[in-house]
C-alpha positions as CSV (number, residue, x, y, z in Angstrom):
1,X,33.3,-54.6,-19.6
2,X,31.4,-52.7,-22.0
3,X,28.8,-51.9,-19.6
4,X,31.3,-50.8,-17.2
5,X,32.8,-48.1,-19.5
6,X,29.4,-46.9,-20.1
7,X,28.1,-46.4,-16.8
8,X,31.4,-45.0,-15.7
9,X,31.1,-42.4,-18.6
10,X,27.9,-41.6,-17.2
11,X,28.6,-41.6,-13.6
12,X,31.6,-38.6,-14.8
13,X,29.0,-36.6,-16.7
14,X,26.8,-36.5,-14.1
15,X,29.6,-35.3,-11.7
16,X,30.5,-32.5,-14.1
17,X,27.0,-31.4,-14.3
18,X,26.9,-31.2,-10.6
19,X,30.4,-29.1,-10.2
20,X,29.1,-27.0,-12.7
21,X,26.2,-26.1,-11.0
22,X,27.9,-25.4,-7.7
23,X,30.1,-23.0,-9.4
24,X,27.4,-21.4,-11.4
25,X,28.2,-22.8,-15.0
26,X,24.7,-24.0,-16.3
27,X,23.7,-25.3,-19.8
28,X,19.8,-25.9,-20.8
29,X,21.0,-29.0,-22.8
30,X,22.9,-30.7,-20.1
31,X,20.1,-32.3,-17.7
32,X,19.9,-35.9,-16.4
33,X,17.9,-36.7,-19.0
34,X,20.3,-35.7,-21.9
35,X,23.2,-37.1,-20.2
36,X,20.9,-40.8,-19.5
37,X,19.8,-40.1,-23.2
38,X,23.9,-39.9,-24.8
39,X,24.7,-42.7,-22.1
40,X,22.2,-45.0,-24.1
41,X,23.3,-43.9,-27.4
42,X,27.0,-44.8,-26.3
43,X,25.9,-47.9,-25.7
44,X,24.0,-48.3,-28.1
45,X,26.8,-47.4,-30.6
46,X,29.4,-49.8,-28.6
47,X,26.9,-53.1,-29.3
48,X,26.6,-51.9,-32.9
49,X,30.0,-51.8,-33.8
50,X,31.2,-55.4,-31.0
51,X,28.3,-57.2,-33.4
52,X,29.3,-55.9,-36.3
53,X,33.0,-57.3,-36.1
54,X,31.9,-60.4,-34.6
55,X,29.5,-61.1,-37.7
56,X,32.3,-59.8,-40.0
57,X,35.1,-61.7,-38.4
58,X,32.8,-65.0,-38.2
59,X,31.7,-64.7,-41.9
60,X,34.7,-63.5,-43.5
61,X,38.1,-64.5,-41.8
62,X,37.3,-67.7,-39.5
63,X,37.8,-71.1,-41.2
64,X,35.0,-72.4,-39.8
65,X,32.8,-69.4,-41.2
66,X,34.3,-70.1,-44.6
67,X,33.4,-73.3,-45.2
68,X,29.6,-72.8,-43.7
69,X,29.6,-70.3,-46.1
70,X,30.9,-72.5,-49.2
71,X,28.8,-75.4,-47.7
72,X,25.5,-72.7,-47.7
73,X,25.8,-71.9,-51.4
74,X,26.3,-75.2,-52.8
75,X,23.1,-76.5,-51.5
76,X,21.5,-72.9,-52.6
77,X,20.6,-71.7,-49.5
78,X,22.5,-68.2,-49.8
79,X,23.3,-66.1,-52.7
């Protein structure tokens, strides 16, 4: 889904830079390449923050992750 969003937010820049070049509205900074280039930082961004709360959630508020993590420091294999 994530990919989805992404290449649809792409897919609608690249349609606004074409209407704006038919009705004469041009930018140097909005290309192809600057729209492919924010596209992948978007992306980028949106992996970023899904693994962050997935390692946060698993380490911090699961059960499971709780007792891996009390299990972990009793045989002195994390701090």
């Amino acid at each position: 889904m994530k990919k989805d969003i992404v290449t649809l937010l792409g897919g609608f820049l690249t349609a606004l830079l074409f209407f704006f070049g038919t009705i004469g509205i041009s930018f140097e900074w909005f290309t192809v390449e600057s729209i492919n280039a924010f596209v992948l930082v978007v992306s980028a961004f949106a992996a970023l923050i899904i693994n962050g709360y997935a390692i946060w959630k698993n380490t911090y508020t699961s059960h499971q992750g709780k007792v891996q993590k009390r299990e972990l420091k009793k045989k002195g294999l994390m701090k």
